[in-house]
C-alpha positions as CSV (number, residue, x, y, z in Angstrom):
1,X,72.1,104.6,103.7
2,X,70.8,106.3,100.8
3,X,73.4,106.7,98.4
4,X,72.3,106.1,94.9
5,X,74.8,105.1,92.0
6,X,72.6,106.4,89.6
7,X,73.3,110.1,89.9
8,X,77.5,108.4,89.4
9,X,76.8,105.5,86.6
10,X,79.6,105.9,83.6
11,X,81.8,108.0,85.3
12,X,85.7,108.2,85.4
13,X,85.5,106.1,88.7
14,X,83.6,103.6,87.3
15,X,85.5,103.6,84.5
16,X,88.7,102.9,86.5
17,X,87.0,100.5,88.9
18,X,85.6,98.1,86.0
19,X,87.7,97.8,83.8
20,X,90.8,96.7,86.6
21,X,87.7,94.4,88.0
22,X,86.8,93.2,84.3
23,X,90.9,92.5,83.6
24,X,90.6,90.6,86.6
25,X,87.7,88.4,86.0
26,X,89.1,87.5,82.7
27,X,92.6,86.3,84.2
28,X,90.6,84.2,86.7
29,X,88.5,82.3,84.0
30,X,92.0,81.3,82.4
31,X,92.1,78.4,84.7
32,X,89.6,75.7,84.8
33,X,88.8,75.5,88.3
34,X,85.4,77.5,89.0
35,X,85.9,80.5,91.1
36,X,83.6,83.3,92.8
37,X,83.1,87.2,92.9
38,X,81.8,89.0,96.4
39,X,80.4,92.3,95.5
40,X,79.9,93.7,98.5
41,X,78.4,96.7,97.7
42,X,76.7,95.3,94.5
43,X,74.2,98.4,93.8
44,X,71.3,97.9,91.1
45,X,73.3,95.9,88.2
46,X,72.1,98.1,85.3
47,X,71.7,102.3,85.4
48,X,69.8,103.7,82.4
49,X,71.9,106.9,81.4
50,X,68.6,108.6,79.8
51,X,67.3,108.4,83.5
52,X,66.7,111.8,85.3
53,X,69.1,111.3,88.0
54,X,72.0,110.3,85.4
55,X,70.8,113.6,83.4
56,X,71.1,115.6,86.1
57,X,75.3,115.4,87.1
58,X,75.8,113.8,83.4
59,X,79.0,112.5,84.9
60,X,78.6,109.6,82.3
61,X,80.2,112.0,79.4
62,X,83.4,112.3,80.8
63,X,83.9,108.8,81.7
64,X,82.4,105.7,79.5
65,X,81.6,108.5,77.0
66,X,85.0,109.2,76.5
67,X,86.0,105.4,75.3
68,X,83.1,104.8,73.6
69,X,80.2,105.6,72.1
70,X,78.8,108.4,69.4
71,X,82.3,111.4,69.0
72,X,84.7,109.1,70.9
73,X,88.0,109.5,69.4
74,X,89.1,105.5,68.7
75,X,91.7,104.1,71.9
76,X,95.0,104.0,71.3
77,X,96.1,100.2,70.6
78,X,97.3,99.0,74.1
79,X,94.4,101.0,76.1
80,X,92.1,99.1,73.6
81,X,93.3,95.8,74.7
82,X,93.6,96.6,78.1
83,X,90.0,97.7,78.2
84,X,88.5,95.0,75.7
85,X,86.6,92.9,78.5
86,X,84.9,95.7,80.1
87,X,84.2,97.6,77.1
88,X,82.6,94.8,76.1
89,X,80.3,94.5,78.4
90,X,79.0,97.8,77.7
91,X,78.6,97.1,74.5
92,X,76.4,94.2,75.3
93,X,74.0,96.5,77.0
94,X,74.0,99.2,74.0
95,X,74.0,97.1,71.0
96,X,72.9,100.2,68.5
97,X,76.4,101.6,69.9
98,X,74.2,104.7,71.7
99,X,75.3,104.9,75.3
100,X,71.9,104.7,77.0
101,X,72.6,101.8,79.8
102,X,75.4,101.4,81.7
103,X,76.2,97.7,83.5
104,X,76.9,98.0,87.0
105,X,79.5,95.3,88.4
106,X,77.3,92.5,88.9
107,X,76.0,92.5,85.4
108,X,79.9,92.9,84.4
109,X,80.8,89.9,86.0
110,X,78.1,87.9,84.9
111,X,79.3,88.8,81.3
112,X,82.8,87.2,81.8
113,X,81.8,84.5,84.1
114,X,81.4,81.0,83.4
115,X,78.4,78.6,84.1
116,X,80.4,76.9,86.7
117,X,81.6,80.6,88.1
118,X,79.7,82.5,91.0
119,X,78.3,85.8,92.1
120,X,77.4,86.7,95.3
121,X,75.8,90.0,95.2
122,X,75.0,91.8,98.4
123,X,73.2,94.8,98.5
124,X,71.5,96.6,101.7
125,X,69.6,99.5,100.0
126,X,65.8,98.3,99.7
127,X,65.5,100.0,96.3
128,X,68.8,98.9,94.9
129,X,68.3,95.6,95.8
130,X,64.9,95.4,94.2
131,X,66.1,96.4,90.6
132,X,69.4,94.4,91.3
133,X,66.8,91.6,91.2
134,X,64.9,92.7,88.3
135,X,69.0,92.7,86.7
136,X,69.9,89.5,87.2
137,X,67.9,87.5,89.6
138,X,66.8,85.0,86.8
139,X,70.8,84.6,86.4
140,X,71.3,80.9,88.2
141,X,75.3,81.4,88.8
142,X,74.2,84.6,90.7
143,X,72.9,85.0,94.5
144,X,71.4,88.0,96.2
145,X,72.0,89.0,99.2
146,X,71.0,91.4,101.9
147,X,74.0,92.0,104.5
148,X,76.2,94.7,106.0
149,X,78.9,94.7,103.6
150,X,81.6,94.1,106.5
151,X,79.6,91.4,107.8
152,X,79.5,89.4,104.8
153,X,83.0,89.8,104.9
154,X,83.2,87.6,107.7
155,X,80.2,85.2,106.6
156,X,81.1,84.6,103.0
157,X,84.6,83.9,103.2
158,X,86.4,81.7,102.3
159,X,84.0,81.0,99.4
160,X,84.3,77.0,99.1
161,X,85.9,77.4,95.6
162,X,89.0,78.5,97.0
163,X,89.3,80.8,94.0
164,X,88.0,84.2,93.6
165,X,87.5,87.8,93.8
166,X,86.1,90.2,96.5
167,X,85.1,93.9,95.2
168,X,84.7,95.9,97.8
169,X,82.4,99.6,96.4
170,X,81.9,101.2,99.6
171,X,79.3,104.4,99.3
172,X,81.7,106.7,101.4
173,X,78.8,108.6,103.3
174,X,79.6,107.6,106.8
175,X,82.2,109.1,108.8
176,X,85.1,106.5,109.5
177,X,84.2,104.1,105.9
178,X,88.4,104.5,105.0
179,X,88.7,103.1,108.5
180,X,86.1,100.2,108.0
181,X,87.6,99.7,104.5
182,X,90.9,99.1,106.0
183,X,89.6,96.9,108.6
184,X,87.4,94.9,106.2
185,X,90.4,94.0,104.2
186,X,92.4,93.2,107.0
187,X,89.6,90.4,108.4
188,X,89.0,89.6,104.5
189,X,92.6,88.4,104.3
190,X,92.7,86.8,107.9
191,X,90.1,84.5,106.4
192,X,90.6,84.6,103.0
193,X,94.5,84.8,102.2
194,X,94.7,83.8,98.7
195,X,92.0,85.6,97.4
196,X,92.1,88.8,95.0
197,X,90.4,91.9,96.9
198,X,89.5,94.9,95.2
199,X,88.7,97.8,97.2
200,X,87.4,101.2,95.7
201,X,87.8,104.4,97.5
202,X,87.1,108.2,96.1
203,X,89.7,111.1,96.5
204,X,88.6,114.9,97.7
205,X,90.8,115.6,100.1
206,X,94.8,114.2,100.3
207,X,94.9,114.4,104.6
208,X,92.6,111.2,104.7
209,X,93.7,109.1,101.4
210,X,97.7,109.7,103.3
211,X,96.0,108.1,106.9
212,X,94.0,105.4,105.0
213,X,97.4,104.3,103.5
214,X,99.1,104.4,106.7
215,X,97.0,102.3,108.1
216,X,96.6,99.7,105.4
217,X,100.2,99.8,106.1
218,X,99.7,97.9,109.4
219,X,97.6,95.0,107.5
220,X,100.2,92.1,107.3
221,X,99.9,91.8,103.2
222,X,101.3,93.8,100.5
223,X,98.0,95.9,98.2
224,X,98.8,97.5,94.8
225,X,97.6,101.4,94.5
226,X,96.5,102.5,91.7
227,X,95.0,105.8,91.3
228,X,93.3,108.7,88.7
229,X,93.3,112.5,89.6
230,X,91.3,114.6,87.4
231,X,92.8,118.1,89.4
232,X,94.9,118.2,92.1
233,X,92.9,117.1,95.6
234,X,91.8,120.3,97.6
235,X,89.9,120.5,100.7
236,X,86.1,119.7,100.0
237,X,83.5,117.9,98.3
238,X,84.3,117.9,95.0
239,X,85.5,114.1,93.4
240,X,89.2,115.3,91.9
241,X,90.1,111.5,91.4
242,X,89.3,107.6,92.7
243,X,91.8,104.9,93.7
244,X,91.9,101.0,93.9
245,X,93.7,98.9,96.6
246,X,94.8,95.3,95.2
247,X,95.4,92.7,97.3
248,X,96.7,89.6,95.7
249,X,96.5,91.2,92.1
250,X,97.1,89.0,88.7
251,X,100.9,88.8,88.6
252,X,99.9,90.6,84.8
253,X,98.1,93.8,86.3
254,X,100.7,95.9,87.9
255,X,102.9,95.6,84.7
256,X,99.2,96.1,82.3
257,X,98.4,99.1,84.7
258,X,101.8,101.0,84.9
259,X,101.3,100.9,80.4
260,X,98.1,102.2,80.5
261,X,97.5,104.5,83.7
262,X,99.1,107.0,81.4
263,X,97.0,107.3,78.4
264,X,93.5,106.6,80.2
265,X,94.2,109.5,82.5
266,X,95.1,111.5,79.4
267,X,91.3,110.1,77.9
268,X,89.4,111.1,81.1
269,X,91.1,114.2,82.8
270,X,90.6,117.6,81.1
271,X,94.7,118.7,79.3
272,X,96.8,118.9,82.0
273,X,94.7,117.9,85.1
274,X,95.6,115.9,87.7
275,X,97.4,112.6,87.1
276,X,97.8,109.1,88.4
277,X,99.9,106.5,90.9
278,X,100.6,103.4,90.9
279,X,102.6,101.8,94.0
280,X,103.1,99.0,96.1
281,X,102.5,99.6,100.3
282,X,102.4,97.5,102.9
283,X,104.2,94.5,104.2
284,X,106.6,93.3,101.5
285,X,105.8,96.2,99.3
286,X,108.2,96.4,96.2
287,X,109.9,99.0,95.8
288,X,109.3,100.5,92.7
289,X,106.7,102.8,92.5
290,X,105.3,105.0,89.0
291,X,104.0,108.8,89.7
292,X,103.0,111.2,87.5
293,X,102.8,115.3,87.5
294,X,100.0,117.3,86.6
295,X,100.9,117.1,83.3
296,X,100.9,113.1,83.4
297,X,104.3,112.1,82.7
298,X,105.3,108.9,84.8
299,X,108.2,109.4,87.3
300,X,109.6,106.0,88.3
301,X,111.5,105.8,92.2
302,X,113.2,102.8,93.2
């Protein structure tokens, strides 16, 4: 494996990925009861945006860049709120307001969790895993770990909290991962039915995204969709949007997400590019569904 976030830190994706993650954190810690996040792909906790490899795509400037920082043009009201948790976050790390670090989920987490709250970090890349360490190993509500990501899916769960979160951030480099993905989610829920799963997943082509949603389609649970195009998905390598699959969202989310898909797609995607989706599949889906053009406005089917 040698995929390396820091080339991707700040970007759109991120942006998408952490602040649904950093929405849900905060609903958890409503409740009393202590509860745990499994990043399963936890990366090296903190990117430095002045770094070479961040320089070199500067993919941060058209995602966190966008929402805050030095030029951003202030959120509109409900975006703001939406975003308040993970933004921040961010702001923790850049106190002078210049973006020049970037939080990656496990430093996120730790931000909104409580001293009775736990991380489980896991992280197979040598190098990632040494300045995940150097992030937040002196952190005592956080352990590190060094597993395949779909076998800690099967050793960590259920956490004994009964409560809590599984973010699943896989790199996408293998051949087969939307397969793995689906399968991970399906043995996640087998063990851990209650719990809130998060999985991330990039879009470059539509053929595969279509059979990755078929076949979470077979899983005996009901996810929530929620996706960001930038341009319309063509054949090749190019990142033209991301997604998220919810299982067992915050009953707020889908309602929070369907007001503010909309204007964050209108922040990150160039005028008229792309657009977004939000929809129920699987098992029990509800049927109601929110699309949007290329031009962004929300279609509604029922």
């Amino acid at each position: 494996m040698n995929y390396r976030h820091i080339y991707h830190a700040g970007n759109f994706a991120d942006v998408l990925k952490h602040a649904v993650l950093a929405r849900a954190l905060a609903y958890m810690a409503r409740k009393d009861a202590p509860f745990r996040l499994i990043d399963t792909h936890a990366g090296s906790g903190r990117y430095l945006l002045t770094a070479s490899e961040a320089a070199a795509t500067g993919e941060w400037k058209q995602g966190i860049a966008r929402l805050i920082g030095q030029g951003a043009i202030p959120l509109p009201p409900n975006l703001a709120g939406f975003l308040e948790p993970y933004l921040k976050a961010v702001l923790a790390e850049n106190p002078t307001s210049q973006l020049a670090s970037y939080p990656g989920s496990p430093r996120i987490a730790l931000s909104l969790m409580r001293s009775t709250d736990r991380l489980i970090a896991n992280e197979l890349h040598p190098e990632e895993r040494a300045n995940l360490k150097a992030a937040i190993g002196r952190d005592p509500r956080a352990k590190i770990m060094a597993l395949d990501a779909f076998v800690a899916l099967k050793a960590l769960l259920p956490p004994k909290e009964r409560r809590g979160i599984v973010l699943i951030d896989s790199p996408y480099e293998a051949r087969g991962e939307l397969e793995r993905v689906v399968e991970g989610l399906r043995l996640g829920l087998q063990r851990f039915a209650t719990g809130v799963f998060i999985a991330w997943y990039p879009i470059k082509d539509i053929k595969p995204i279509n059979r990755f949603v078929a076949n979470l389609a077979t899983v005996p649970a009901r996810f929530l969709r929620a996706e960001i195009l930038l341009a319309r998905p063509e054949r090749g390598e190019s990142l033209n949007g991301c997604g998220l699959i919810i299982a067992n969202p915050p009953y707020t989310l889908e309602g929070e997400l369907a007001r503010i898909l909309p204007p964050l797609h209108r922040r990150l995607a160039d005028a008229g590019g792309g657009g977004h989706t939000l929809q129920w599949i699987g098992n029990g889906a509800v049927p109601r569904n929110h699309h949007s053009d290329q031009k962004g406005r929300v279609r509604t089917s029922r």
